[in-house]
C-alpha positions in Angstrom: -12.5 -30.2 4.9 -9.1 -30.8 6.8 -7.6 -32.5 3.5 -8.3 -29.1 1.3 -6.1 -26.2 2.8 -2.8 -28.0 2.4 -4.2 -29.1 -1.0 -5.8 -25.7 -2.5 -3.0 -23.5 -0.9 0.7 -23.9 -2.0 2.7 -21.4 -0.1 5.5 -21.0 -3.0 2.6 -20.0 -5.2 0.5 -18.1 -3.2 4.1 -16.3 -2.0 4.6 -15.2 -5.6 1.4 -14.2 -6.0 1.0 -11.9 -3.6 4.7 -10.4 -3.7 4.0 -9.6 -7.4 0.9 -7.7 -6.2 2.9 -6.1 -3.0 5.0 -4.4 -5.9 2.2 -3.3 -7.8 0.2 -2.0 -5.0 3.0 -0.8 -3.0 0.8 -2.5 0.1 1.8 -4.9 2.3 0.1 -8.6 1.9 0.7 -11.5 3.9 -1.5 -15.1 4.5 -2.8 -16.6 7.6 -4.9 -19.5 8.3 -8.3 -20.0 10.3 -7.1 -19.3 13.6 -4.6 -16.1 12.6 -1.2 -18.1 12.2 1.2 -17.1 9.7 1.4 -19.2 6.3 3.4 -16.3 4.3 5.2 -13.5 6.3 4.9 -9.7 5.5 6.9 -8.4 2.8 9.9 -7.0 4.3 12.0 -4.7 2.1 15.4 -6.0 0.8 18.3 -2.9 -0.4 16.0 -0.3 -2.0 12.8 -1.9 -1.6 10.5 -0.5 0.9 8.6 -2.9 3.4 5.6 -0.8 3.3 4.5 -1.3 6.9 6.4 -4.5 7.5 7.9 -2.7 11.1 4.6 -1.7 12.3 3.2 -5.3 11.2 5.6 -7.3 13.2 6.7 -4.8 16.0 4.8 -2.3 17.2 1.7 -2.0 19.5 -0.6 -2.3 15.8 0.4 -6.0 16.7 1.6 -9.0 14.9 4.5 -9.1 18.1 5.6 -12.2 19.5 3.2 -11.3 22.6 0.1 -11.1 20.5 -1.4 -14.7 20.3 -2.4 -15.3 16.3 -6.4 -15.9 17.8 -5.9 -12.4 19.1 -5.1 -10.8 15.7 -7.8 -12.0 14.1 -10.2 -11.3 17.0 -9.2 -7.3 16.9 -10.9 -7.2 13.5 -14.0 -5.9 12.7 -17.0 -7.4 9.8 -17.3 -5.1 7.2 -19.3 -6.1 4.3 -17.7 -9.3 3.3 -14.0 -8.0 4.5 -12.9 -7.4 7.7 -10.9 -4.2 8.9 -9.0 -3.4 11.8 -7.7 0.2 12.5 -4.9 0.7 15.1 -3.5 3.6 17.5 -2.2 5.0 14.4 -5.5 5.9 12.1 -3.8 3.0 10.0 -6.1 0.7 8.5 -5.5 -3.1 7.8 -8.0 -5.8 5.7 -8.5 -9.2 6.1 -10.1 -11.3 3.2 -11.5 -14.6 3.8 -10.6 -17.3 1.4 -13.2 -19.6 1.4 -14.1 -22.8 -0.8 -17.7 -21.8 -2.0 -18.2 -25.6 -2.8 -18.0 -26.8 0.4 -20.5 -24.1 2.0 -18.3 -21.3 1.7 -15.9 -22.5 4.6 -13.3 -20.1 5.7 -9.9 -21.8 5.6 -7.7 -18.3 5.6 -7.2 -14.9 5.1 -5.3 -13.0 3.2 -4.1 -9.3 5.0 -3.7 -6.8 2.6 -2.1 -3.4 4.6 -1.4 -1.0 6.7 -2.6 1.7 4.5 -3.7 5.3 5.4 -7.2 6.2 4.2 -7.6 9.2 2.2 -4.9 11.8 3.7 -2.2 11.7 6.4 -2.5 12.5 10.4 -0.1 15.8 11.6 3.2 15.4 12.1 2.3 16.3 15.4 -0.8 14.2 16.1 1.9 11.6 15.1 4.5 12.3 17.8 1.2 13.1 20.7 0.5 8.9 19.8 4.3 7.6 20.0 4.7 9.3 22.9 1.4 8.0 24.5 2.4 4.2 23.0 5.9 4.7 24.3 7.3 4.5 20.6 9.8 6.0 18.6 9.0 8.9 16.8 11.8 8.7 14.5 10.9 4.8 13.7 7.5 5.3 13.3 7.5 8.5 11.1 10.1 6.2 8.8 7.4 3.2 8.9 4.7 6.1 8.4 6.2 7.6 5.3 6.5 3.8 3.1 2.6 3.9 3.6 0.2 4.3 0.6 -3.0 6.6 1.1 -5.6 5.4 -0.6 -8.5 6.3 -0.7 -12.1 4.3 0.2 -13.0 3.8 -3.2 -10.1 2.6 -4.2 -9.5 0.1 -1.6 -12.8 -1.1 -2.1 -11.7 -2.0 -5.8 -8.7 -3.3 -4.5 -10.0 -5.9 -2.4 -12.9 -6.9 -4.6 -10.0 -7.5 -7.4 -8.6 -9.3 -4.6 -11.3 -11.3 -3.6 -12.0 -12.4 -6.9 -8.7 -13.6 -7.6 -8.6 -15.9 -4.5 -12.1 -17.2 -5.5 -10.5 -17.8 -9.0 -7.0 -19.6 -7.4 -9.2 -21.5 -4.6 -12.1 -22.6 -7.3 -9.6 -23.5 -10.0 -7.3 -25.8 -7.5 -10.4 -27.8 -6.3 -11.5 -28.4 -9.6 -8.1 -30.1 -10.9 -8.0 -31.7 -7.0 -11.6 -33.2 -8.2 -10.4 -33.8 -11.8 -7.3 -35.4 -9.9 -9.7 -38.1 -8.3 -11.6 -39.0 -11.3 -10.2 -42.8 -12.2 -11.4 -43.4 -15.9 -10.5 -46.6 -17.4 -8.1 -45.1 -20.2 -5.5 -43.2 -19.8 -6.0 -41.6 -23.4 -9.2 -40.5 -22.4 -8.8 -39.4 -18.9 -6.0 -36.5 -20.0 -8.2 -35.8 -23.3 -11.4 -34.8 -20.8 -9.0 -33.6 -18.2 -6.9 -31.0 -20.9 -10.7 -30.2 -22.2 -12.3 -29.6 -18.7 -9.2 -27.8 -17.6 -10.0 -25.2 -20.8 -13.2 -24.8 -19.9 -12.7 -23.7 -16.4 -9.9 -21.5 -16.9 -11.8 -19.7 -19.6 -15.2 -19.4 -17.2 -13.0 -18.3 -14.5 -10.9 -15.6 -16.5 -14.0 -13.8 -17.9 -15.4 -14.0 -14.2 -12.0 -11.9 -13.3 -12.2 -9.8 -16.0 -16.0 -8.6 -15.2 -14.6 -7.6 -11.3 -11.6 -5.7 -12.8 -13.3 -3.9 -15.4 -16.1 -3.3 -12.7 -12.9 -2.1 -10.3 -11.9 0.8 -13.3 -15.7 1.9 -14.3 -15.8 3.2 -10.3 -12.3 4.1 -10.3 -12.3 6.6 -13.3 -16.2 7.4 -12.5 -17.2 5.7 -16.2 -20.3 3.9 -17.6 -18.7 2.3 -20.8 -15.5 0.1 -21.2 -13.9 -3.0 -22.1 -10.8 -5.3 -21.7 -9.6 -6.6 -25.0 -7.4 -9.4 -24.9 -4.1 -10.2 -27.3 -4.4 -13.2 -29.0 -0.6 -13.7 -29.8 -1.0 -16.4 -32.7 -2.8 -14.1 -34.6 -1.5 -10.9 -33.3 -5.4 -9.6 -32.4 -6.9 -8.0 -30.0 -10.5 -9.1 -29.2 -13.3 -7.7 -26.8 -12.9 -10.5 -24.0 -15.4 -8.1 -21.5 -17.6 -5.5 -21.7 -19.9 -2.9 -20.2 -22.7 -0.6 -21.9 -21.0 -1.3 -25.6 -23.4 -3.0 -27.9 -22.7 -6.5 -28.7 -22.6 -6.6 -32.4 -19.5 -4.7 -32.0 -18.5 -6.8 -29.2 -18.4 -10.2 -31.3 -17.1 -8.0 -34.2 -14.5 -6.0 -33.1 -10.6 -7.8 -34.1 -8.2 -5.4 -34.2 -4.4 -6.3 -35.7 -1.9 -4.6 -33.6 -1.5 -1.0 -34.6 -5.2 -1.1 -36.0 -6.9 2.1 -34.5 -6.5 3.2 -30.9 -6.6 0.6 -28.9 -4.6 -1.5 -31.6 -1.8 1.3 -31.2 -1.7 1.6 -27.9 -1.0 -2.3 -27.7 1.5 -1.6 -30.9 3.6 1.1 -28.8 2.9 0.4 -25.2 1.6 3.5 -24.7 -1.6 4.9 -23.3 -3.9 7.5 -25.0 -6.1 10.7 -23.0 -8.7 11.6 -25.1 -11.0 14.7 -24.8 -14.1 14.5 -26.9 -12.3 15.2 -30.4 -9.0 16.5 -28.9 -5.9 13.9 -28.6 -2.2 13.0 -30.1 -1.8 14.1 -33.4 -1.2 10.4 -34.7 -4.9 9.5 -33.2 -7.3 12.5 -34.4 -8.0 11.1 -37.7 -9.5 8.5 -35.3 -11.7 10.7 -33.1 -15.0 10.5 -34.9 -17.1 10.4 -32.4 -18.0 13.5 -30.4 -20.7 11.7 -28.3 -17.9 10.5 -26.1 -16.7 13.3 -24.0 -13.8 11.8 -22.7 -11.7 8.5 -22.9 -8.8 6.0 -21.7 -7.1 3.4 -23.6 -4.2 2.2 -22.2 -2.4 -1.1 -22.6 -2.2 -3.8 -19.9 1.4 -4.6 -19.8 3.8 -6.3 -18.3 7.5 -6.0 -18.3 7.0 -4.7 -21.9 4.9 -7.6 -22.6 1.7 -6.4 -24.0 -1.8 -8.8 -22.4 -4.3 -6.7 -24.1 -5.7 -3.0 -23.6 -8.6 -1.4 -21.1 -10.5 1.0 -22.8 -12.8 3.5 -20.7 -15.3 5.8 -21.9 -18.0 8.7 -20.9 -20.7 10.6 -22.3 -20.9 13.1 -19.3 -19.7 16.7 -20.1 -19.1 16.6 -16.0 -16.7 14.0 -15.7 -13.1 14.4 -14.9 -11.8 10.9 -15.9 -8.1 12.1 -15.4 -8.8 12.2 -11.7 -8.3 8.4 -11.4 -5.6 8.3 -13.7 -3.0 7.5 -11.4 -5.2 4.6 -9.3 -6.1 3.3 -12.8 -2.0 3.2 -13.4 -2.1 0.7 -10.4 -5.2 -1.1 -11.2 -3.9 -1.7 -15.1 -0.3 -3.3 -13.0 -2.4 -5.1 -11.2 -4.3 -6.6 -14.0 -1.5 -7.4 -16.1 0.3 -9.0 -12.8 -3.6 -11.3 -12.5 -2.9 -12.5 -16.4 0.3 -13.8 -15.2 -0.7 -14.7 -11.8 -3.4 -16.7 -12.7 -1.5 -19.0 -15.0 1.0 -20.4 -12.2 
């Protein structure tokens, strides 16, 4: 396996991977190998970007410092699940996904360490300063490092790094196939980029709906759901078609083509614009479209990026209960996040 981590990770497109996903997460992300040395370096925030931990990352007792040995790091983290977390003086929490080749035994040939973030609501001011104090640390500094830190809460990091997770199973398994299509010698030349073009197709395709499944999994927990889908803009045609689905019946799956500005979703794609609905009750430009009171409440909001339209998420429930706008604001991030994989995954 030494020949494959130099060939299935290229650090200038890993690095714009993961800074694309740093701004739409608004958490830190950087890559190390097997044995905790740095391939890409924390994010550190340029003019009126924030670093969003970068300080505590590099130079404070948490400990990426120039007297922590890289074995170290990696040591200080603990299994959980198929992550690996590591919480520090500060009650801030850091992850560490493995990126492994599945095809050759699921070997571990980095991580990728998505944090710090604060889980679910921030410590005291003055449970702050009692831990500088103890650490020898500036208050001042860390209260400035403190306040560029997300809360999230466990849910949502838990969608985060399975998104995660399957879009570094996605990069890792696409690279080794073209490294084994790379190898294969046929006898003419014609042919060999005719099955390679063809192959290449096929993989991307199986790999894409693979990612779609985990990110419309990631939104159904988010937003507390049990029906959805991700619709996907074919731009030559100007259509949006059901690429994934949960609890939907399939005849309507394979049927569904909507033209851009074609019912809800299709104006939602048209204007860029997401739509709230509550059972019967939404815009005025959408309620000759509500016909169905069996669905209590709904999301359909477009998967965008810089203005660029990729398709639309639609979410639904039939619970009177539910409170779907509760995870509105994570499902802003998550819908970034999956219009920054569309592009990501293309580089």
């Amino acid at each position: 396996m030494k020949q494959f981590p130099e060939q299935l990770i290229d650090k200038t497109k890993w690095a714009d991977i993961m800074y694309r996903f740093v701004d739409v997460l608004r958490i830190n992300m950087f890559l190390v190998d097997h044995d905790g040395h740095i391939l890409i370096a924390p994010v550190k925030g340029q003019g009126n970007k924030l670093s969003y931990g970068c300080e505590l990352l590099t130079n404070s007792p948490f400990g990426m410092g120039a007297t922590i040995k890289p074995e170290e790091f990696i040591q200080r983290f603990e299994r959980i699940g198929s992550y690996y977390e590591l919480k520090d003086p500060f009650d801030l929490h850091t992850f560490a996904i493995p990126v492994s080749v599945i095809k050759e035994g699921g070997k571990t040939i980095a991580y990728v360490i998505l944090g710090p973030i604060i889980l679910n609501k921030r410590l005291e001011h003055t449970e702050y300063q009692e831990i500088a104090k103890r650490l020898n640390f500036s208050c001042d500094d860390l209260m400035g490092a403190i306040n560029e830190i997300r809360v999230v809460s466990f849910l949502t990091i838990q969608s985060i790094l399975d998104l995660l997770a399957a879009l570094i199973r996605d990069v890792i398994e696409h690279k080794l196939e073209q490294y084994n299509l790379d190898s294969i010698n046929l006898a003419q030349d014609g042919l060999s980029k005719k099955f390679r073009k063809a192959a290449e197709e096929i993989y991307a395709s199986i790999h894409m709906d693979e990612l779609l499944v985990t990110l419309l999994d990631a939104a159904l927990n988010i937003t507390k759901t049990e029906c959805g889908s991700i619709m996907i803009l074919d731009e030559k045609k100007g259509e949006l078609i059901i690429k994934v689905s949960r609890g939907l019946d399939e005849t309507r799956v394979q049927n569904t083509r909507l033209k851009l500005g074609e019912g809800i979703a299709g104006l939602a794609a048209k204007d860029n614009s997401p739509f709230l609905i509550k059972g019967t009750q939404g815009e005025n430009r959408i309620k000759h479209l509500l016909k169905r009171p069996e669905i209590k409440q709904a999301i359909v909001m477009p998967l965008s990026s810089k203005n660029k339209v990729y398709g639309v998420l639609n979410l639904h429930t039939k619970k009177e209960e539910s409170k779907i706008e509760d995870g509105l604001e994570n499902l802003q991030h998550l819908s970034k996040l999956i219009s920054a994989t569309f592009t990501a995954v293309n580089i």
